[in-house]
N, CA, C and O atoms as a GROMACS GRO file, in nm:
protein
  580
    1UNK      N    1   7.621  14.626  19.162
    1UNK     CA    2   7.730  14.533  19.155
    1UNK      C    3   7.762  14.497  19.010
    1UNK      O    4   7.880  14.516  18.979
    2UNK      N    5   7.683  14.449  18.917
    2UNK     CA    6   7.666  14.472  18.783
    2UNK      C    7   7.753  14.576  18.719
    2UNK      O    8   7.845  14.556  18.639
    3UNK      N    9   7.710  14.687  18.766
    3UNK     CA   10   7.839  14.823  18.713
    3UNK      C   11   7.917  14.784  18.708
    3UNK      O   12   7.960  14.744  18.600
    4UNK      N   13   8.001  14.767  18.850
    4UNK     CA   14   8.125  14.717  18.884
    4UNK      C   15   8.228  14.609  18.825
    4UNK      O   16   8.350  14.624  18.819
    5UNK      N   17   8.164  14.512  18.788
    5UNK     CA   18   8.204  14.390  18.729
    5UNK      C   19   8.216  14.462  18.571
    5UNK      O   20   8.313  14.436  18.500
    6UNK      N   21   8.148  14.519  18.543
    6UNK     CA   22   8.136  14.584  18.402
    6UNK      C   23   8.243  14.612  18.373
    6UNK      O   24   8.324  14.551  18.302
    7UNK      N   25   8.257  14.774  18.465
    7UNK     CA   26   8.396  14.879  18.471
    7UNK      C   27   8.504  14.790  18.469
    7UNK      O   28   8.588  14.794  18.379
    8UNK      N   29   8.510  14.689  18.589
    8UNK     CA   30   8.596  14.590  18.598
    8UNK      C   31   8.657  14.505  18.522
    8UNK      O   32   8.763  14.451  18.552
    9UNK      N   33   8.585  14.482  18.401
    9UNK     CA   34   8.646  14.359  18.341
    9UNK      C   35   8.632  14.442  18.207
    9UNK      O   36   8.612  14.370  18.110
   10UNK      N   37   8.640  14.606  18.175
   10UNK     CA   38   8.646  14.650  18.092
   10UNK      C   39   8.771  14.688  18.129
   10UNK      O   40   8.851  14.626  18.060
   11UNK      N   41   8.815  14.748  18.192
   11UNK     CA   42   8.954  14.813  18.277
   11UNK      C   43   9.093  14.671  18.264
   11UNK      O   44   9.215  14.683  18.250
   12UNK      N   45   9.017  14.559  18.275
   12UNK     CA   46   9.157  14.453  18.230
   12UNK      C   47   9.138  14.426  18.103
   12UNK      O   48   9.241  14.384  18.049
   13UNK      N   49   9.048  14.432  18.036
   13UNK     CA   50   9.034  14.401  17.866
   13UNK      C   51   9.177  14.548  17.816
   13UNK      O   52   9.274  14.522  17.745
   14UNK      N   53   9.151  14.685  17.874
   14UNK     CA   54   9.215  14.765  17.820
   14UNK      C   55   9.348  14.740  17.824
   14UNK      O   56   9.427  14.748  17.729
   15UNK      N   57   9.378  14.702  17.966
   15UNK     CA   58   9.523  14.666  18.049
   15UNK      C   59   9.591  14.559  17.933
   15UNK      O   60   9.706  14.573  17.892
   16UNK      N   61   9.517  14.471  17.896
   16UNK     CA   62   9.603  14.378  17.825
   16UNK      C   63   9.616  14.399  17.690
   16UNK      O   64   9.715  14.350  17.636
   17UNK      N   65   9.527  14.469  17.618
   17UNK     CA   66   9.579  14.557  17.490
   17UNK      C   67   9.696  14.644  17.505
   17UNK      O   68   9.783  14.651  17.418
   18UNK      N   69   9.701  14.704  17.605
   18UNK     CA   70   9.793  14.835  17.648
   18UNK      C   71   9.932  14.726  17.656
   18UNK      O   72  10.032  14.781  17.608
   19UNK      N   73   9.948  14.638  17.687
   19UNK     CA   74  10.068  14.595  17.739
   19UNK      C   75  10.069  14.497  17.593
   19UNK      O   76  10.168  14.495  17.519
   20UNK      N   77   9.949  14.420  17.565
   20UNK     CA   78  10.011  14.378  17.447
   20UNK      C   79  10.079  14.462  17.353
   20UNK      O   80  10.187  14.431  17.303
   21UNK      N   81  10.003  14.590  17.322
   21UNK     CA   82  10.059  14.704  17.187
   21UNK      C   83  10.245  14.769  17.238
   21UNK      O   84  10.330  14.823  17.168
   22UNK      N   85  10.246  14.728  17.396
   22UNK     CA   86  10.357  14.772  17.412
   22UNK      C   87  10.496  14.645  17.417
   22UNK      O   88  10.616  14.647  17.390
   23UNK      N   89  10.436  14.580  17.447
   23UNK     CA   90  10.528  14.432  17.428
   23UNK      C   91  10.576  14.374  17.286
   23UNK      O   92  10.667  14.293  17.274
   24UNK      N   93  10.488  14.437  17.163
   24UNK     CA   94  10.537  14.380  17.056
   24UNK      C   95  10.648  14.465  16.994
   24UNK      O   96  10.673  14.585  16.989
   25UNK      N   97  10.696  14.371  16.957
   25UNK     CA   98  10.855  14.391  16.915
   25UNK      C   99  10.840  14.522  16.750
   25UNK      O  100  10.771  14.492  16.653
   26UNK      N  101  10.910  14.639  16.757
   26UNK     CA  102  10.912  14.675  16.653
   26UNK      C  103  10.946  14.622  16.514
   26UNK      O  104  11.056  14.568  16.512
   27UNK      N  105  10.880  14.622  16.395
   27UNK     CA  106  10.895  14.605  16.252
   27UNK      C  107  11.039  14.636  16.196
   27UNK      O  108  11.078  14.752  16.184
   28UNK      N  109  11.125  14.513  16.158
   28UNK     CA  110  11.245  14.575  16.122
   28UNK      C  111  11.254  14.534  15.955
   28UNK      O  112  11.154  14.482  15.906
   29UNK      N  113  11.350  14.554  15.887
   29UNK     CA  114  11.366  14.559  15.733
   29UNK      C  115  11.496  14.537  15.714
   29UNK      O  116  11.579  14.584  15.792
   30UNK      N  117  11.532  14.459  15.600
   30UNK     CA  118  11.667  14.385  15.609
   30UNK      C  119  11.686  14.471  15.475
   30UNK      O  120  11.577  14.484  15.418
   31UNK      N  121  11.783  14.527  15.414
   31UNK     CA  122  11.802  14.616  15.250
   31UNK      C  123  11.884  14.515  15.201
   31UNK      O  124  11.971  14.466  15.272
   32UNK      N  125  11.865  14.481  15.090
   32UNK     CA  126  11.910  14.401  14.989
   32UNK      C  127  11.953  14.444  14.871
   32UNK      O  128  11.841  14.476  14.831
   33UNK      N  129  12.046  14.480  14.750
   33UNK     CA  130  12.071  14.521  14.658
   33UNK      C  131  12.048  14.380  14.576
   33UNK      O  132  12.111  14.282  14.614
   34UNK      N  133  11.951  14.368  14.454
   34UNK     CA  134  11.946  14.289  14.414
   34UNK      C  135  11.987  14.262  14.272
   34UNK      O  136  11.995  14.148  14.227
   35UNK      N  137  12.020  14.408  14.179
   35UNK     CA  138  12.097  14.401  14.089
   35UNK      C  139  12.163  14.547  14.076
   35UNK      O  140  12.111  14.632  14.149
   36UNK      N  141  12.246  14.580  14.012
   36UNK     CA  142  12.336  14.715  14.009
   36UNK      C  143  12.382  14.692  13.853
   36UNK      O  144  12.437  14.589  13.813
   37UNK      N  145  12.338  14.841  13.750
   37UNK     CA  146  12.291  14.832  13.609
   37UNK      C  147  12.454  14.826  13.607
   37UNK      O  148  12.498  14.820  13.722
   38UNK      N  149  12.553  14.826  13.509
   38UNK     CA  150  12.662  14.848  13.453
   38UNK      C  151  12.636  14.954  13.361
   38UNK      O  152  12.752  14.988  13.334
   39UNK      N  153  12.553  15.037  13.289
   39UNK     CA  154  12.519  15.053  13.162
   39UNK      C  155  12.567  15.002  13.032
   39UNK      O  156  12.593  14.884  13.012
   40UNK      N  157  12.578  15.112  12.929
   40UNK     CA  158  12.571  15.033  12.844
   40UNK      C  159  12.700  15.010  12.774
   40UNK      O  160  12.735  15.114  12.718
   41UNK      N  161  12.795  14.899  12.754
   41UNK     CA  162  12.699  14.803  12.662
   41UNK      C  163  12.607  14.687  12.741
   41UNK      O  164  12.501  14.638  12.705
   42UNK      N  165  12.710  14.653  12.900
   42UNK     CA  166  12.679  14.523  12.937
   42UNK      C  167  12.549  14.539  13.004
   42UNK      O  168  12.499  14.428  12.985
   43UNK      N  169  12.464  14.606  13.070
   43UNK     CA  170  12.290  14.522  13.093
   43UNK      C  171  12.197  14.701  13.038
   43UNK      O  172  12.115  14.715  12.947
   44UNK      N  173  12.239  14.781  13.108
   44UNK     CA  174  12.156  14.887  13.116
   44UNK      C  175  12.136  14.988  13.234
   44UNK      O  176  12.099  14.929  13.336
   45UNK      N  177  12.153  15.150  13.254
   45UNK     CA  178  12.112  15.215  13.310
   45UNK      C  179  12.046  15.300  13.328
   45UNK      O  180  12.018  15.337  13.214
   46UNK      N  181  11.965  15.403  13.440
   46UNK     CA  182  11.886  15.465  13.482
   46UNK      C  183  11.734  15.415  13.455
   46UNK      O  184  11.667  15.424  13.352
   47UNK      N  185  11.706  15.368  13.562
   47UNK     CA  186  11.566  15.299  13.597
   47UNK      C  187  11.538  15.384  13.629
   47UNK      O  188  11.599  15.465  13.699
   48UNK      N  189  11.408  15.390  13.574
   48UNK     CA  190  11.322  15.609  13.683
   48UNK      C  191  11.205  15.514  13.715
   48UNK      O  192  11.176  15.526  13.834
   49UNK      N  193  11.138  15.434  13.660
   49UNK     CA  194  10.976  15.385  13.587
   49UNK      C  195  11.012  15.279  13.755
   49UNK      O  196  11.116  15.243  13.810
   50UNK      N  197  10.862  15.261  13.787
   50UNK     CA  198  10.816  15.203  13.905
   50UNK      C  199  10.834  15.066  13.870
   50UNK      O  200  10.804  15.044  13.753
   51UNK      N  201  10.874  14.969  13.933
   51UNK     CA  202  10.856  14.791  13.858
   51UNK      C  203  10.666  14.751  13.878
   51UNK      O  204  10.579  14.794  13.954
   52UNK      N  205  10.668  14.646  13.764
   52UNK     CA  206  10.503  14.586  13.795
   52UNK      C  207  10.551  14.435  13.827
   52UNK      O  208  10.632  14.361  13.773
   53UNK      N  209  10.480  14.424  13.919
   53UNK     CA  210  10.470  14.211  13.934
   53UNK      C  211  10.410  14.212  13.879
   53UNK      O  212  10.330  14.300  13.846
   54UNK      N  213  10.444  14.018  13.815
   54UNK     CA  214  10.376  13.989  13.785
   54UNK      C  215  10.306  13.834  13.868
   54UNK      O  216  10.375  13.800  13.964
   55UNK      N  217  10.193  13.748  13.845
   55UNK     CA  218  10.187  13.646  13.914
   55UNK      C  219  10.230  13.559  14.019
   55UNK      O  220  10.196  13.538  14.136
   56UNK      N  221  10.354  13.494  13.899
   56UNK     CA  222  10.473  13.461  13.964
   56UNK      C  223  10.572  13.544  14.084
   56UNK      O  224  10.659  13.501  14.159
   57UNK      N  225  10.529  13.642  14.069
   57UNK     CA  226  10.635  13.752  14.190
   57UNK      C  227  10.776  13.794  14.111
   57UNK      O  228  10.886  13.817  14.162
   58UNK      N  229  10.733  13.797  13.940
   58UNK     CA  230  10.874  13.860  13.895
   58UNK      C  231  10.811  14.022  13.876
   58UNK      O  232  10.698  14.070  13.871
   59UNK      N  233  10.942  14.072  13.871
   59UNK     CA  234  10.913  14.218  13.862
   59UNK      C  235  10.994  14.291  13.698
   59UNK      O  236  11.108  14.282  13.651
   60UNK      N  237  10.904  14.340  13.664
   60UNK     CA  238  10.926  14.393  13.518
   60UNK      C  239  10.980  14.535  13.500
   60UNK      O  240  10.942  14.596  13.600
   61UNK      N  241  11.038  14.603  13.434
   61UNK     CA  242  11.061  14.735  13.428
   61UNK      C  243  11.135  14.838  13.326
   61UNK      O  244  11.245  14.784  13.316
   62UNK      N  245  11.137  14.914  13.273
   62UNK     CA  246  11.261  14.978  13.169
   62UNK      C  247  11.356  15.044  13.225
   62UNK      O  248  11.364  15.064  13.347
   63UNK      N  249  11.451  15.091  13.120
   63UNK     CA  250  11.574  15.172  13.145
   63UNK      C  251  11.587  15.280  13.090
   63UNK      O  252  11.584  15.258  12.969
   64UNK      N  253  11.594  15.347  13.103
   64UNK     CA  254  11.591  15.496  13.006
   64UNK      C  255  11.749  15.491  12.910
   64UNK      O  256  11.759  15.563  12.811
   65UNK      N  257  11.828  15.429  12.940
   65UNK     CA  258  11.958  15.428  12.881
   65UNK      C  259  12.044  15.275  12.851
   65UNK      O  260  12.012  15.187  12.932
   66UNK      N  261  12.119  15.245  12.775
   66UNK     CA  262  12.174  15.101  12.793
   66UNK      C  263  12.069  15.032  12.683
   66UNK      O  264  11.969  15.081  12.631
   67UNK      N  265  12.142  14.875  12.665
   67UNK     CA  266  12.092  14.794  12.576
   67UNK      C  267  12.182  14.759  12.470
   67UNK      O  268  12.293  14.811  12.475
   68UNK      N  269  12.158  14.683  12.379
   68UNK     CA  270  12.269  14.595  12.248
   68UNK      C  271  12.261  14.733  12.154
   68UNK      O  272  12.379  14.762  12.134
   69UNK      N  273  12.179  14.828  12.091
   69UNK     CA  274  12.169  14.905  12.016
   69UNK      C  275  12.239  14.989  12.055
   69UNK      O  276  12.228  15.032  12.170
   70UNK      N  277  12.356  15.049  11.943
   70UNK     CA  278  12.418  15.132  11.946
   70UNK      C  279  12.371  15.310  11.850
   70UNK      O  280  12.427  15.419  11.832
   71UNK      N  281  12.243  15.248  11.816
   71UNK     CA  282  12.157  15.335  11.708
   71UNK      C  283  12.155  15.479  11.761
   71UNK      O  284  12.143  15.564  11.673
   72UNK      N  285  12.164  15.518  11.874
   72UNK     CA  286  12.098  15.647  12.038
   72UNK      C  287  12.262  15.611  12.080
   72UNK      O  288  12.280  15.556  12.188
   73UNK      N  289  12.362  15.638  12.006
   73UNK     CA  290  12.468  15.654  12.041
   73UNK      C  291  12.562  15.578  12.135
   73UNK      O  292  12.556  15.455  12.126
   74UNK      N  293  12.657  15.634  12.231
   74UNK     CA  294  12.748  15.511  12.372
   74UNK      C  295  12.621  15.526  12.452
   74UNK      O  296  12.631  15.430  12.528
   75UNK      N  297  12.530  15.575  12.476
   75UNK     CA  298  12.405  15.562  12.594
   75UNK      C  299  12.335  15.466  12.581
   75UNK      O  300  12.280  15.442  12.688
   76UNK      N  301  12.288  15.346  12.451
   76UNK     CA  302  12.218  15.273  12.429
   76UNK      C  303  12.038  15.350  12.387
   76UNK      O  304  12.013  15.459  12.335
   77UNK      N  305  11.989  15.293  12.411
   77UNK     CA  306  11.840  15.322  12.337
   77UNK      C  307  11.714  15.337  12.485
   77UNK      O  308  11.626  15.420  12.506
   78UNK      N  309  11.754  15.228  12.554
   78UNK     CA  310  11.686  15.144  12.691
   78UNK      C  311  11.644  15.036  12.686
   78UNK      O  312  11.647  14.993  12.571
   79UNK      N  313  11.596  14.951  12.774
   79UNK     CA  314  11.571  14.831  12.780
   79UNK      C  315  11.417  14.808  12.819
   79UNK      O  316  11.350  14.906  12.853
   80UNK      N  317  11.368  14.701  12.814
   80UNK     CA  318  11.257  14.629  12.917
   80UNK      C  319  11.306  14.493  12.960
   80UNK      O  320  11.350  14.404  12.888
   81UNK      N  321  11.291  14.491  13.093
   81UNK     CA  322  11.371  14.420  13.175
   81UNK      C  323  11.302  14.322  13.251
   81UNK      O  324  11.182  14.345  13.260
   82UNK      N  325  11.347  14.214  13.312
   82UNK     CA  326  11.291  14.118  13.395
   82UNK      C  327  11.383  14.156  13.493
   82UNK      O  328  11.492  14.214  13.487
   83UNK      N  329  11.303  14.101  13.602
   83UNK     CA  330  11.436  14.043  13.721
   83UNK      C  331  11.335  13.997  13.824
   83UNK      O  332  11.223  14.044  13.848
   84UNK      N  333  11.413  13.872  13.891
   84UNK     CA  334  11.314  13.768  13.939
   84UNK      C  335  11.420  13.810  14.142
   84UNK      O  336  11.528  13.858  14.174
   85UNK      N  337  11.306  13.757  14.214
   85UNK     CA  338  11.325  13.781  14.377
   85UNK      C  339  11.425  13.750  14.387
   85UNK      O  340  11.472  13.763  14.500
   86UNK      N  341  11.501  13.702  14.297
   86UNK     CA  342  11.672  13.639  14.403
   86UNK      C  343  11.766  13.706  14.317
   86UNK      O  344  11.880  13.662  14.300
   87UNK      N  345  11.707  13.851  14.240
   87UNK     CA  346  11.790  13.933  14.192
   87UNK      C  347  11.874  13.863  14.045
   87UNK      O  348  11.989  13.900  14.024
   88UNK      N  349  11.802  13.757  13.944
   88UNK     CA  350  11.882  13.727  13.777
   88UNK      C  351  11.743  13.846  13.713
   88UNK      O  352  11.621  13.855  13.730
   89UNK      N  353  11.862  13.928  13.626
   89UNK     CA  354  11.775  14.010  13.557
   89UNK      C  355  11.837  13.942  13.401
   89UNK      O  356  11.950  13.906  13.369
   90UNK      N  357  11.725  13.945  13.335
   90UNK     CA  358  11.730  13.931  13.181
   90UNK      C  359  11.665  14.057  13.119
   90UNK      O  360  11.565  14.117  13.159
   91UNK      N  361  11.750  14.084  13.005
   91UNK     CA  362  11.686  14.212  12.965
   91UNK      C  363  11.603  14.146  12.840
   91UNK      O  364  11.664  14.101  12.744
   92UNK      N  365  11.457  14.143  12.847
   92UNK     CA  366  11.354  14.099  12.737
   92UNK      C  367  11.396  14.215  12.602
   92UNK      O  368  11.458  14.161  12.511
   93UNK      N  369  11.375  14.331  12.588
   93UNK     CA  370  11.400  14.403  12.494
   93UNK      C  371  11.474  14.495  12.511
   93UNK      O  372  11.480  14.565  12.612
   94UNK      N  373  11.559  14.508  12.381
   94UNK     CA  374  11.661  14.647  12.377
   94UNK      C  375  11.620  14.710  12.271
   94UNK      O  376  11.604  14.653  12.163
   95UNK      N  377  11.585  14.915  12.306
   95UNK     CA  378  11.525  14.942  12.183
   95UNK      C  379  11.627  14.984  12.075
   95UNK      O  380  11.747  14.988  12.103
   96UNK      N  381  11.587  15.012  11.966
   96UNK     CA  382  11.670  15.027  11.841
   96UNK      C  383  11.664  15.148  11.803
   96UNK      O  384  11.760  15.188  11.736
   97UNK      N  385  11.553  15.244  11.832
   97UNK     CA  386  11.550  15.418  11.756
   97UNK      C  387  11.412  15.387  11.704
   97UNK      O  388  11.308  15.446  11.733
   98UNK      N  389  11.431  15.267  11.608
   98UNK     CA  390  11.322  15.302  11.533
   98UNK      C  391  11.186  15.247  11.602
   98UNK      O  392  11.077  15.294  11.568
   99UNK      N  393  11.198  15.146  11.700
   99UNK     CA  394  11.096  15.109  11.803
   99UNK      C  395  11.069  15.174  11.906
   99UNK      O  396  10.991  15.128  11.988
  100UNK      N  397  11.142  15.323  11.927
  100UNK     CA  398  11.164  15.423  12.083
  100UNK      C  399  11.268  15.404  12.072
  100UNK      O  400  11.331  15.348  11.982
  101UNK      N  401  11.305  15.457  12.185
  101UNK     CA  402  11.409  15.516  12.232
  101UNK      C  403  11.384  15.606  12.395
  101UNK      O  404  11.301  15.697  12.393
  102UNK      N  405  11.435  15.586  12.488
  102UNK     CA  406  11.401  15.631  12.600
  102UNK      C  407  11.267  15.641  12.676
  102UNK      O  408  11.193  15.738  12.689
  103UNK      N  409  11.250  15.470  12.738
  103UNK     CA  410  11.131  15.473  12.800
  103UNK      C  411  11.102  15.516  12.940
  103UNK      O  412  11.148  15.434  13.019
  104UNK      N  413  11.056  15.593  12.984
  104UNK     CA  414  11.057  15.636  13.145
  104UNK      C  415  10.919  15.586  13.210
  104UNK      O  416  10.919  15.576  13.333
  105UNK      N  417  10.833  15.563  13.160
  105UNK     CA  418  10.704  15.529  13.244
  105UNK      C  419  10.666  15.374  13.280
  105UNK      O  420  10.681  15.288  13.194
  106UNK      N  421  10.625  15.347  13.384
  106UNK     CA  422  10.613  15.216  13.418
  106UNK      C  423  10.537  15.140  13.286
  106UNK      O  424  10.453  15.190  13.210
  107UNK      N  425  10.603  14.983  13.284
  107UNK     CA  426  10.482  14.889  13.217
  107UNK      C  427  10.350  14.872  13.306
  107UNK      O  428  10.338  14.889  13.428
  108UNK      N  429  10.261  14.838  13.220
  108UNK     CA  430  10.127  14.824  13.265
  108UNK      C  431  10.081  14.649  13.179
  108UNK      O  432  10.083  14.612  13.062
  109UNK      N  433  10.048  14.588  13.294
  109UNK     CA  434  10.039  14.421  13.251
  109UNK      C  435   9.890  14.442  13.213
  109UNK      O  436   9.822  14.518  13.281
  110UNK      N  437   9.837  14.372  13.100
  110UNK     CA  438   9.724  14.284  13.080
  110UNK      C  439   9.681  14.218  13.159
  110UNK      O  440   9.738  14.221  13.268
  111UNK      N  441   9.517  14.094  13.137
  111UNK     CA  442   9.540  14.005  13.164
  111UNK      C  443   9.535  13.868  13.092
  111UNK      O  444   9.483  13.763  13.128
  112UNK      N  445   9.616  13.903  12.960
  112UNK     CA  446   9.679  13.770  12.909
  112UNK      C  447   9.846  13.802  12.932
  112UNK      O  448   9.910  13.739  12.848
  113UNK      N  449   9.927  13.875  13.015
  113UNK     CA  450  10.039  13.860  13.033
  113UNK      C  451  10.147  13.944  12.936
  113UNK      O  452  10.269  13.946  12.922
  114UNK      N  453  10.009  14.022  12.869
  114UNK     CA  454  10.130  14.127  12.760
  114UNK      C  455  10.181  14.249  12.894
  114UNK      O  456  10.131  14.253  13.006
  115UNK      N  457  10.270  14.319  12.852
  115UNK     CA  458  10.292  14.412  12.871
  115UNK      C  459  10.259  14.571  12.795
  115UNK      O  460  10.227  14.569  12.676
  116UNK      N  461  10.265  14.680  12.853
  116UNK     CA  462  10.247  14.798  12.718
  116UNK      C  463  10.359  14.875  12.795
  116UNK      O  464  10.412  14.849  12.903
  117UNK      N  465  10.382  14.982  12.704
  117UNK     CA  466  10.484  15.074  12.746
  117UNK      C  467  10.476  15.208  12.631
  117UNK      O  468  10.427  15.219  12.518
  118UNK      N  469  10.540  15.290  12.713
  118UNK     CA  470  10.568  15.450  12.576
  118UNK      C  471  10.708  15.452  12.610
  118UNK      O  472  10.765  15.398  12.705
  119UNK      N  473  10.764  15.536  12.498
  119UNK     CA  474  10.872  15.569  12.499
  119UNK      C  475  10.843  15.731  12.485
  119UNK      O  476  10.740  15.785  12.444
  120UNK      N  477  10.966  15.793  12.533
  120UNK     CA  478  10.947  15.967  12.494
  120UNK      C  479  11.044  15.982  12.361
  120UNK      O  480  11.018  16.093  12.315
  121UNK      N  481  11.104  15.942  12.311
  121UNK     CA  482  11.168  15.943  12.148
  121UNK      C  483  11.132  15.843  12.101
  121UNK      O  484  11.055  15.760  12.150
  122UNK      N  485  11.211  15.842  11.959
  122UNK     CA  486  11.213  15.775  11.893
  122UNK      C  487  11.119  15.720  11.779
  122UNK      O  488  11.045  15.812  11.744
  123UNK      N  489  11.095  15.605  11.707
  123UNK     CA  490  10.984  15.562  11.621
  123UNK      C  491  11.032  15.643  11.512
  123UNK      O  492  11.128  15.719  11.504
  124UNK      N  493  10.925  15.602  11.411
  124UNK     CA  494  10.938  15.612  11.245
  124UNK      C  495  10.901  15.714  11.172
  124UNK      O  496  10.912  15.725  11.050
  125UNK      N  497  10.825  15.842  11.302
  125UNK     CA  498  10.744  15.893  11.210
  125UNK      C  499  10.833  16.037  11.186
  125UNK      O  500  10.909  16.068  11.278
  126UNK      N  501  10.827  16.118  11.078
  126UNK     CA  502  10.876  16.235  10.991
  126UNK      C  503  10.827  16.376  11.063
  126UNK      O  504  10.870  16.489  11.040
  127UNK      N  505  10.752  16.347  11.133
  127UNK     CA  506  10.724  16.479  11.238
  127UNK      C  507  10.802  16.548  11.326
  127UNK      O  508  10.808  16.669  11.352
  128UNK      N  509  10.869  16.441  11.374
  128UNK     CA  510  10.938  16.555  11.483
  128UNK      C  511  11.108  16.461  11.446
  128UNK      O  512  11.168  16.369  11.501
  129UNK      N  513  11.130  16.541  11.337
  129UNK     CA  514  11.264  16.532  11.303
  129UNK      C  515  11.361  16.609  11.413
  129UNK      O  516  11.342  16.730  11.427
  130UNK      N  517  11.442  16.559  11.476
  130UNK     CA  518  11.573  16.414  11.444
  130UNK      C  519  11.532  16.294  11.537
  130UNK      O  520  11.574  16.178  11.526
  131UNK      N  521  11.480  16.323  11.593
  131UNK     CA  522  11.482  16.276  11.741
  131UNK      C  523  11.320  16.158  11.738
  131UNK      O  524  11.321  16.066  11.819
  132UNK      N  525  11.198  16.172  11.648
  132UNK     CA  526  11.114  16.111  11.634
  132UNK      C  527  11.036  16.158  11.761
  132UNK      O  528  11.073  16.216  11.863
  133UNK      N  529  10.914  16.111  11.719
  133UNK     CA  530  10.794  16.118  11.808
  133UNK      C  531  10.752  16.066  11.944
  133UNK      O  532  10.672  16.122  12.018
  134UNK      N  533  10.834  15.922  11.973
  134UNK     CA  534  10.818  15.844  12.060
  134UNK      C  535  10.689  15.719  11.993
  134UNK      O  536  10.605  15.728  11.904
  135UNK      N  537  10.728  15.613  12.086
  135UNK     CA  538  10.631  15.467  12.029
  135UNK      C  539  10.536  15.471  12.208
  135UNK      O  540  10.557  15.523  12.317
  136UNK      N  541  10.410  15.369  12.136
  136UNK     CA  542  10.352  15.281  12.252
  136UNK      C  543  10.407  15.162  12.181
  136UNK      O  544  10.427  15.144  12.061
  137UNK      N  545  10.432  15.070  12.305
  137UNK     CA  546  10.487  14.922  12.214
  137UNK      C  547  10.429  14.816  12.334
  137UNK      O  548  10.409  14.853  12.451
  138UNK      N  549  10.412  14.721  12.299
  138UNK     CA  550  10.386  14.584  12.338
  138UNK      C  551  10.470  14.499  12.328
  138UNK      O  552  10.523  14.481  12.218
  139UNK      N  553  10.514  14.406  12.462
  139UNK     CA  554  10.604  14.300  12.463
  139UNK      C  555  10.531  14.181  12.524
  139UNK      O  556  10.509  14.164  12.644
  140UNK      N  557  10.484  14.072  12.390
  140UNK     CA  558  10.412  13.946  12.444
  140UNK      C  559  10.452  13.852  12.490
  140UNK      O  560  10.513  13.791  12.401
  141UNK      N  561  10.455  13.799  12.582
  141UNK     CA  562  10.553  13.628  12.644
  141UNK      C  563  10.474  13.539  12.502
  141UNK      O  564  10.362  13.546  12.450
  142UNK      N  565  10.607  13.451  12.472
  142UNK     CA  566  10.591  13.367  12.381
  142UNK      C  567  10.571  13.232  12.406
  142UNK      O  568  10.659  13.159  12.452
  143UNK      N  569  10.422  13.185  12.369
  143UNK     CA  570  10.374  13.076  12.487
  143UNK      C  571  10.416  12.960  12.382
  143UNK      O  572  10.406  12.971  12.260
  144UNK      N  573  10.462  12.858  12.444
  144UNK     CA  574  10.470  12.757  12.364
  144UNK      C  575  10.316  12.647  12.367
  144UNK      O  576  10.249  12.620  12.467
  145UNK      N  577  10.296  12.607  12.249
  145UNK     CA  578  10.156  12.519  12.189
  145UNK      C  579  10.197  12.377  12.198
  145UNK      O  580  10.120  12.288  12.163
   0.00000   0.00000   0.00000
């Protein structure tokens, strides 16, 4: 009798998983556009590089094209960018040539809140004339004392 009660109350344990896994409502996803680049002059275009959060839930990232520098021609130089969950992007840096020029790889955060980044052109150095070598660069939040 033991068996029975066993089988038994293993057979409704299954029953109500089975109907729970089938009763729950499928996972849906709402798409949101939360900013759309203009290029350049006014914010910046072609994002390739993955975004990083940070803490707060802002998300950081570059542009391979766009920015205030007209140095890398009507394409701009690229940017490093903010943009916060309800979609206001501020662009933190625009490069110039001589700081890079075309960054494609994600930032990578610290943990005092710097950022790092490469660029594939640009920088100062005499090696790989016209176009430069490319930079690693750092962008620090400026804490107030």
């Amino acid at each position: 009798m033991d068996k029975f009660n066993w089988a038994k109350n293993a057979c409704a344990l299954f029953l109500l998983c089975a109907a729970t896994a089938i009763a729950l409502p499928a996972q849906t996803f709402e798409f949101e556009t939360l900013h759309s680049f203009d290029g350049y002059p006014t914010d910046a275009a072609s994002s390739v590089a993955p975004l990083v959060q940070d803490i707060d839930g802002d998300l950081y990232g570059t542009t391979t094209w766009g920015g205030t520098s007209s140095a890398c021609g009507s394409y701009g130089c690229g940017t490093v960018f903010k943009i916060t969950r309800w979609g206001t992007l501020t662009t933190l840096h625009s490069f110039d040539y001589t700081d890079g020029k075309w960054p494609y790889a994600a930032l990578v955060q610290d943990w005092d809140g710097n950022f790092y980044g490469t660029t594939g052109l640009g920088g100062v150095s005499s090696n790989c004339p016209p176009a430069g070598c490319g930079t690693v660069f750092r962008l620090s939040p400026i804490r107030e004392r």
